[in-house]
N, C-alpha and C positions, 0 to 999 in steps of 0.2 A: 503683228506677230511678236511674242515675246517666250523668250528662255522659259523653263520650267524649273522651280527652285527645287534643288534635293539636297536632302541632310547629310555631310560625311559616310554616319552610319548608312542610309539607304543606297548612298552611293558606291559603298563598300559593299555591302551583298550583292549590287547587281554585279560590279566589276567579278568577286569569286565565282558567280554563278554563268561567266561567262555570257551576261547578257548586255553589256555596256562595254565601251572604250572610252577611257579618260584622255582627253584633249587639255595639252596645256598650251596655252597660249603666250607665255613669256617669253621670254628672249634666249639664246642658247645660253650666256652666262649666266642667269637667272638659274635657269633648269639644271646645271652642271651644279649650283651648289648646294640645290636641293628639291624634290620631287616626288608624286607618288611613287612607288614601285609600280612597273608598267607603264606607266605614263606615256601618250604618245607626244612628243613637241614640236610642237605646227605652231610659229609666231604669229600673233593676230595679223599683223599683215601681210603673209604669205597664203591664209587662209582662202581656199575659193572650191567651188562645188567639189570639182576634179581631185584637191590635195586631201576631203575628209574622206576616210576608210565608209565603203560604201557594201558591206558584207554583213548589213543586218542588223546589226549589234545598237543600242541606241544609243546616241554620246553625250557625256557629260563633258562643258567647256568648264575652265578652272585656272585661274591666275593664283597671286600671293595674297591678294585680300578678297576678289570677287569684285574690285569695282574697274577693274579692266576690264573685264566680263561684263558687265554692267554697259558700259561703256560701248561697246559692241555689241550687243545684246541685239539690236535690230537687224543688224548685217550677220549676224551668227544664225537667227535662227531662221532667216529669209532664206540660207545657202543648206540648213540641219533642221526643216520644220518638225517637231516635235521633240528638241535638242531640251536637253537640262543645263544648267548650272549651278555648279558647286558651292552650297553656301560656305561664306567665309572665307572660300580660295583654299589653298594650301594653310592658310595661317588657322582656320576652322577647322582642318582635320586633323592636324597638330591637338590641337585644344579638345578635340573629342579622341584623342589617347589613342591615334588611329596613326600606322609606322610611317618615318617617311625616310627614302634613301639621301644624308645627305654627304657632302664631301667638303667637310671644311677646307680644306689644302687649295679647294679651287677658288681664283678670284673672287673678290668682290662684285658684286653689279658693277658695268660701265655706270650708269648713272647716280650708285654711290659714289664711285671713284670720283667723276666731273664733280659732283656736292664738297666733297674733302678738299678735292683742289681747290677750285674755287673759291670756298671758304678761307683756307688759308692763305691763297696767294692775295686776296681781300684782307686779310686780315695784318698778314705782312704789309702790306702795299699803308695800310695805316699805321700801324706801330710806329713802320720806318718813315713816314712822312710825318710825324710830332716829333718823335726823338733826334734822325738825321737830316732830312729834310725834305722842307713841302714836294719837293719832284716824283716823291714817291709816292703821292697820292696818283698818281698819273696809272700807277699798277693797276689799285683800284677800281678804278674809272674805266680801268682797258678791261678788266673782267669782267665788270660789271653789265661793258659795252656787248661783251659775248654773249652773256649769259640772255642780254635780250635779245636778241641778234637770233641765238639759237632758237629762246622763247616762240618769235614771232614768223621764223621761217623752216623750223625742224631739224634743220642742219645745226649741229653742234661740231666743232671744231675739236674740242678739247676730247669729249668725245670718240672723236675719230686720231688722235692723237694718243691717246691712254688703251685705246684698242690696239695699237701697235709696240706697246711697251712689252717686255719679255711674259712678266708674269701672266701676261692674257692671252699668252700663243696657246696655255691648254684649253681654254672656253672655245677658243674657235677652230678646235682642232674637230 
């Protein structure tokens, strides 16, 4: 079983003609900073028979590019047989001149945030280990250490750290 690809546009007329629901499958921060109007958000892994709206309508899944969609594409339409997907994601129906509600004011992604950090605290961790001294390559190497760490086990620390800093208390309000 696989998704069925619909274009922005067709998936804009069925949504006004009240024949479809758009499913986004991103993440609550994700969705806070930007979204179809209407959009329902159900994170692909919360997804299961019982959480999709079962009142008829047929549903279109949709991430920011479509390759998370992509990506679940087996497990989505096994639980939504005759399910669509949004070509392009959110970032395709942008591109086809089609509105999206968003909220600059809100956070970043968590997993931009981890990238930013990361990179910087990487990239301090060398600076200050040529200029001051080698001990601070140690930085480096400690975040370097997480970032596989998280890679290979899905747990990310930093992650779940940055998810508790102030400015993210509105995403997961």
């Amino acid at each position: 079983m696989t998704l069925i690809p619909i274009t922005p546009k067709e998936a804009r007329a069925r949504l006004d003609a009240g024949q479809a629901c758009l499913i986004d499958i991103r993440g609550a921060d994700e969705f806070a900073r930007g979204h179809v109007a209407g959009a329902r958000l159900l994170p692909a892994d919360m997804i299961t028979a019982e959480a999709l709206p079962g009142d008829g309508r047929s549903l279109i899944f949709t991430c920011r590019t479509g390759m998370r969609t992509a990506a679940n594409a087996a497990r989505l339409a096994a639980l939504a047989p005759g399910a669509m997907v949004l070509e392009g994601g959110l970032d395709g129906w942008r591109k086809a001149g089609l509105p999206v509600v968003e909220n600059r004011a809100a956070p970043l992604e968590i997993m931009r945030q981890v990238q930013i950090a990361a990179g910087l605290l990487i990239l301090a961790g060398v600076i200050l280990g040529f200029l001051v001294a080698p001990g601070w390559f140690a930085l480096a190497g400690f975040v370097g250490a997480g970032l596989t760490f998280a890679g290979l086990t899905g747990f990310c620390g930093m992650a779940r750290l940055l998810a508790l800093m102030p400015w993210n208390k509105t995403a997961r309000a």
